[in-house]
C-alpha positions as CSV (number, residue, x, y, z in Angstrom):
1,X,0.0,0.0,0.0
2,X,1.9,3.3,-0.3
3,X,1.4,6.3,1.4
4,X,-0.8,8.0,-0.2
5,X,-3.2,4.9,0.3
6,X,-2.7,4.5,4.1
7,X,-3.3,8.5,4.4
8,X,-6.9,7.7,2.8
9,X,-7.8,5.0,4.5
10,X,-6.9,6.1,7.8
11,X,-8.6,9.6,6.6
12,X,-11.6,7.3,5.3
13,X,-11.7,5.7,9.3
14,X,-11.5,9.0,10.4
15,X,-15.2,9.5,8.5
16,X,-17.1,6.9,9.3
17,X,-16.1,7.0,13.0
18,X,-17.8,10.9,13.0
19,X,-20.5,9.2,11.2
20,X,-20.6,6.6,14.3
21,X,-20.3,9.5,17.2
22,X,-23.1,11.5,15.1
23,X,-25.8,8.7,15.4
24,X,-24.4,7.7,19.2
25,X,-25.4,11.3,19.9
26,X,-28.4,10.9,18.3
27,X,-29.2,7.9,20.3
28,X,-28.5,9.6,23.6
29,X,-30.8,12.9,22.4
30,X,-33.8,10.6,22.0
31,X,-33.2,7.9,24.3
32,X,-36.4,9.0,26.4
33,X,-38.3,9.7,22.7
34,X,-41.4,7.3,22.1
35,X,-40.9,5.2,19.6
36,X,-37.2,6.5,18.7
37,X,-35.5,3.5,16.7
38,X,-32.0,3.2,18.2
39,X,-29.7,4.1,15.5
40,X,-27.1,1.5,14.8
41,X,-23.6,1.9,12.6
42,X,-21.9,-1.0,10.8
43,X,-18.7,0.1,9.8
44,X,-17.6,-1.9,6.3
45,X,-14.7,-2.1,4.6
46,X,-14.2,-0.4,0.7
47,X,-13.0,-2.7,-1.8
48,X,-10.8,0.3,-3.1
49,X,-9.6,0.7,0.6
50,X,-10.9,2.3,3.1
51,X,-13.9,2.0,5.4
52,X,-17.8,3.0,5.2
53,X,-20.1,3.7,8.3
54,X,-23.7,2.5,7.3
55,X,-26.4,3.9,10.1
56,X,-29.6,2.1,10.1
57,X,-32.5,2.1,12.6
58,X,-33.0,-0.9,14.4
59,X,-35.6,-2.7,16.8
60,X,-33.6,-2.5,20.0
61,X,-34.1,0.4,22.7
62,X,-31.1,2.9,23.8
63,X,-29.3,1.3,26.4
64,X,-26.5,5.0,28.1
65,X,-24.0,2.7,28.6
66,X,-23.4,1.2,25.7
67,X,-23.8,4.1,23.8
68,X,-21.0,5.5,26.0
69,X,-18.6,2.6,25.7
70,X,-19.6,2.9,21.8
71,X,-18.4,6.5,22.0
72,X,-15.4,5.8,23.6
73,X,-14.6,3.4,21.1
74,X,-15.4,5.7,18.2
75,X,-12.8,8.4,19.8
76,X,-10.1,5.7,20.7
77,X,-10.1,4.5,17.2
78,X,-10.4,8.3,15.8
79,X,-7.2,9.3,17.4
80,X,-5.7,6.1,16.1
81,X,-6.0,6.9,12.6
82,X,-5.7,10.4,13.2
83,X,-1.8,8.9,13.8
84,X,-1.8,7.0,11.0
85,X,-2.6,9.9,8.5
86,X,-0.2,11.8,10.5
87,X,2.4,9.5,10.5
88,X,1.6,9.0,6.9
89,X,1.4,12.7,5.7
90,X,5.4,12.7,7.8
91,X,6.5,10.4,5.8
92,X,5.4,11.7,2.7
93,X,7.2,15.0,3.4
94,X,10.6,12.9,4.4
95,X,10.2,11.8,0.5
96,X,9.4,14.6,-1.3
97,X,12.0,16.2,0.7
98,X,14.6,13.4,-0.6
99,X,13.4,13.7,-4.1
100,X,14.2,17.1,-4.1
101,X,17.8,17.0,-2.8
């Protein structure tokens, strides 16, 4: 994979795990809301690379807790590929530098 490839898929993770902390907060907003269908986001992988966040309602109520542990999972793995496109976008300089020397 070269750089510019791990730079979009971690931006891609980056993405869908706002797309995952948008519908968790949606959850919590209308956790007391009659008939609110919990929202629920399967994260999928991209046959070009990369990963998707599909939300879709489901039957199940909203449980705080798990939408909190969801939440800190969504920010864990954020800041994970938030290093990764970092670490990416480094190296990338560190080679353009070298080409140009």
């Amino acid at each position: 994979m070269s750089i510019s490839g791990i730079t979009s898929t971690a931006l891609s993770e980056m993405r869908a795990q706002t797309t995952r902390v948008s519908a968790i907060a949606d959850n919590i907003a209308n956790s007391s809301t009659p008939g609110y269908a919990r929202l629920n986001t399967s994260l999928t992988s991209v046959e070009s690379g990369g990963v998707q966040a599909v939300v879709s309602p489901t039957a199940s109520d909203v449980d705080p807790a798990a939408e909190l542990t969801d939440l800190i999972e969504a920010e864990q793995s954020y800041k994970a590929n938030a290093v990764v496109f970092e670490t990416g976008a480094d190296m990338w300089e560190m080679l353009m530098s070298i080409k140009r020397d």
